[in-house]
Structure formats: C-alpha cells, structure tokens
N, C-alpha and C positions, 0 to 999 in steps of 0.2 A: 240400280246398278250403275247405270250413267251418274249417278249425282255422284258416288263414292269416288270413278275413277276420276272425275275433273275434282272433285278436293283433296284426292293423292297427288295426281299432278301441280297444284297449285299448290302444294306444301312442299315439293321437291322445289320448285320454281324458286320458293321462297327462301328454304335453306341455302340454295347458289348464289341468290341475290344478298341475302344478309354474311355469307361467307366473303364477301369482295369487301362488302362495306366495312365489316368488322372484323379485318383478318388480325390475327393474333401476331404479337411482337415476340420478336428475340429478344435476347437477355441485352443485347445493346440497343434495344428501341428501333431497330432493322424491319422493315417487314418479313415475315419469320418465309409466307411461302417464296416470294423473294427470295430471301438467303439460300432456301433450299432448293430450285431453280440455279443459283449462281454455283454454289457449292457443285450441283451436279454438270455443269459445264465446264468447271475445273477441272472436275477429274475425267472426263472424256480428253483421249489426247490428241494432240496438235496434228495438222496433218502440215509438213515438211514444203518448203516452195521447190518444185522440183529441178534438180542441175540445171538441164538444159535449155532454158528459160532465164539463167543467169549469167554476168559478165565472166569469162576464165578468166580464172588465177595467175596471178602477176607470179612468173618465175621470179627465179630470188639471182640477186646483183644485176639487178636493171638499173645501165648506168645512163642513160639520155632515154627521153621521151620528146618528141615533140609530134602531141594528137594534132595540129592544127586549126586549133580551134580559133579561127578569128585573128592570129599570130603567128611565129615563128617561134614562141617560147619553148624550153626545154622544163617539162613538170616534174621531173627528177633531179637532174646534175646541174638546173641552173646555165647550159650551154645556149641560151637564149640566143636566136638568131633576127635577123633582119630578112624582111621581105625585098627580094625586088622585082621594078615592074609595074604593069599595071591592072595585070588581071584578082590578083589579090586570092579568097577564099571563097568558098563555094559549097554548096551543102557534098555533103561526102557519103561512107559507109559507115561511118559512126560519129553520127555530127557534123563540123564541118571537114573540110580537105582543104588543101594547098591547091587552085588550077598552075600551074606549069605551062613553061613554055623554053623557047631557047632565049628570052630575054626574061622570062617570070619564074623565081624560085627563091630559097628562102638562106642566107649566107650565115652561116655559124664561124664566128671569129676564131681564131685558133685557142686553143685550150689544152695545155696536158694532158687531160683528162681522157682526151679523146687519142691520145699515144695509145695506140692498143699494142698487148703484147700476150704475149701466150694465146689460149682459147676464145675465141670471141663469139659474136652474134650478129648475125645485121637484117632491121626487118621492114617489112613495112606494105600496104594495103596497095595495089596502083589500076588505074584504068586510063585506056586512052589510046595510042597506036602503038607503044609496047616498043616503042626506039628510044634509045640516051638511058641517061643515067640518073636513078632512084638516087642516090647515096651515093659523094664522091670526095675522097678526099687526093687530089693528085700529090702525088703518085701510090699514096700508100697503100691506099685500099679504094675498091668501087663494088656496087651493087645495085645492078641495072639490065639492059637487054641490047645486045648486039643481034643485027641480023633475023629480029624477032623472039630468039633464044636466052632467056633468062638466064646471069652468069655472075658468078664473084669473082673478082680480082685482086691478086695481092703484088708488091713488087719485091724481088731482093735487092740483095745492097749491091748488088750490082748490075742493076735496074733491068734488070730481066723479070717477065710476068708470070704468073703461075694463074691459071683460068680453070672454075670449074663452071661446067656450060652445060646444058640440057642437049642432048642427041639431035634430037628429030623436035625441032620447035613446033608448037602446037597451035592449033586455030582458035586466034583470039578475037574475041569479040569487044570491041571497042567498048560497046555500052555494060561489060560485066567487067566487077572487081577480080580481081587476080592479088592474091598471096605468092609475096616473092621471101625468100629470106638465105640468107647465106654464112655457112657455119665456115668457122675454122679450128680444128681439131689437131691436136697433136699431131698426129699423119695421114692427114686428108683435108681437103678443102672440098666443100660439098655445098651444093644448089637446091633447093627446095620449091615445088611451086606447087599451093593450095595444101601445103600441109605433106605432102609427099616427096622423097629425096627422088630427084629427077636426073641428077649428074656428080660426079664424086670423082677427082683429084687425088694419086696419093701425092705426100708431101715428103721428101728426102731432105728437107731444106732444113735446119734450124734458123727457121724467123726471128730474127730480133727485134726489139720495141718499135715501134713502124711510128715513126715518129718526122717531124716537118715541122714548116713554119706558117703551111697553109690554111687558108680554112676549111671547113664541111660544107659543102655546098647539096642542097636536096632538092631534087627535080632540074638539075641543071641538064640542060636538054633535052628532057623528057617531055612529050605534048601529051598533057592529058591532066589525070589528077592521083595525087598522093595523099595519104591519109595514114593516120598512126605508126609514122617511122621511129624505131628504136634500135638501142644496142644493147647488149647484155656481154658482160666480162667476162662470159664462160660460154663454153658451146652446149647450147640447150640440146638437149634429147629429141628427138623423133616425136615421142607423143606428146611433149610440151609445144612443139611447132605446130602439132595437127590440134593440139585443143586452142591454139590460139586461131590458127585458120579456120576453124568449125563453128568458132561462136560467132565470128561474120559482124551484122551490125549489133551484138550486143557488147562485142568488146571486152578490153582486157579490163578486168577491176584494179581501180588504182591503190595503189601499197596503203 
C-alpha cells in the first residue's frame, strides 16, 4: 500500500515538473501559461492614486508664479525677478522658499502684465514673525500683515486705501506655515488665511487698472520665509483657495 502511494506521488511530482519544462506555446511563440497570467492581470482593474496624496489643481488664468526654487523666476508670465541681499533661498514648504528680510527679497521689474484690473488673486505660503509685506506693489496693491493681522490692500485714484484685515489676529507660530491670499471681487475685497475667508471689505469704488511704474517687490520687509507666491486674473473661489491651502507641501501642479 505504501509502495502505490509514494509511485502516485512521484508521478504527480513528475507531471508538475515536466509541465514547467515543457509548457506549451501560443500561437505567437509566447509562453501560453504566461500569456494567460498576463491576460488575467489585464483585465483585473487598476486601482486609482488617490486625490489626496496629489499636487491641487492649478486654477485657470494664473498669471505670475514665482515657487522660489533656487531664484526669483516667474514659471508662468515670465515676470522673472532679482534676488536681493544676502540671505538668498532656503528649503521651504514645497521645495525651496525665498528667506526674507528688511534688506533680503526678491524685485520684479515693472511689467504691464502685472497692471491688475478688474477681479484679481494674490497668494502665497509664509512663515516667520508675520510683520511686512508678502507682495507689494506701492502704491497699488499689497498683501501682507500689519500689526500681526493678515490684510489686502488696494489704493484709489485718489490715493485713499481700502483694507481688508482679519478681526482679532491669531497666534502664530513662527515655526508653522501660514496660507495668506487676498481676493478682489467686484464688491468686496476679502482676506483669507489657511484657506478660510477671515475679513471682507465691501467695495463701492469702481477700481480702475491699478497700474504704475513701479516694480513687485516680495518679502519686502517681511522676516521670515515665503514660498509659492502667485496671482491669478480673476477672483478664485472659496474652495479653489481651501484646496490650494490643504494640499500644503504637495503643492499646486503646474499647468
């Protein structure tokens, strides 16, 4: 009885073994159980990289970028600026940042481009003691922090300011990033901080092209560091700001 089951077993053994060696071809000379292994992995479907784990979505008429990568360049509109200073770039919240100072920041020569007129954008990552100004173009426009309190500012043509500012400024921690960004909407000027409208302006004013012969300066008196400041030509939405502050260091995906 023993001798039967050990020459059953050694004839299964044998058929496994001569089955590897001599497996049968496809009509293309493929290995056939191969092919049909590959076939069945094809049609099992894909599992999907999930959202959250990727860079948000670049809203649409993004007109300046300048991520700070190692430069002052602009990766959209070409508004390429100069560093000045000595402190230079520094690792950031996505990649590198800009260090700032009241002598270190990055000068964007003048440019039409940058005439803003009707609905605009203004954005940008910052950390550091949360005084001066992100984004400044005197006198037209600024987007920065007074008094601790994050605020946009616009001027009219007769150089009177229009400020939208945060209430009750919040306790900031040097060592966390902070989402600043500042809309201008047909009839409201509004403040955003980490994605959330924090102060809002209405606007009785008809704005005209907010235009000079100055440059953009970024991080001009700001102590600390700035990372992925942008503008965009239209006033982005509520949940285009919060998905852009929520993806943090994964960042906007470029166009």
């Amino acid at each position: 009885m023993k001798t039967k089951i050990t020459l059953i077993v050694l004839a299964v053994l044998a058929v496994i073994v001569l089955g590897f060696v001599f497996q049968p071809k496809a009509l293309d000379g493929s290995n056939f159980l191969g092919s049909v292994y590959k076939a069945t992995q094809r049609s099992r479907p894909r599992t999907s990289i999930p959202t959250a784990s990727s860079c948000a979505p670049a809203p649409s008429e993004l007109l300046a970028w300048w991520p700070m990568e190692g430069s002052g360049n602009d990766v959209i509109g070409g508004n390429n600026g100069e560093r000045l200073g000595a402190l230079g770039f520094v690792p950031g919240l996505v990649g590198q940042a800009l260090q700032a100072s009241y002598e270190d920041f990055v000068n964007v020569p003048y440019s039409p481009s940058l005439d803003l007129s009707g609905e605009f954008t203004m954005m940008a990552w910052a950390q550091g003691d949360f005084r001066g100004r992100i984004m400044n173009r005197i006198p037209n426009y600024q987007l920065g922090f007074s008094s601790l309190s994050p605020e946009v500012v616009l001027q009219r043509t007769d150089n009177s300011l229009v400020t939208a500012r945060m209430g009750v400024p919040p306790t900031f921690d040097p060592e966390t990033w902070f989402h600043v960004a500042g809309v201008k909407r047909a009839d409201s000027l509004e403040i955003y901080l980490n994605g959330s409208r924090t102060g809002s302006t209405p606007l009785d004013y008809p704005f005209p092209r907010l235009t000079n012969s100055r440059s953009l300066l970024l991080g001009d008196g700001f102590i600390g560091k700035i990372d992925e400041a942008m503008i965009f030509n239209r006033a982005l939405r509520s949940e285009e700001i919060n998905r852009i502050s929520s993806a943090r260091s994964r960042g906007v995906c470029r166009p």
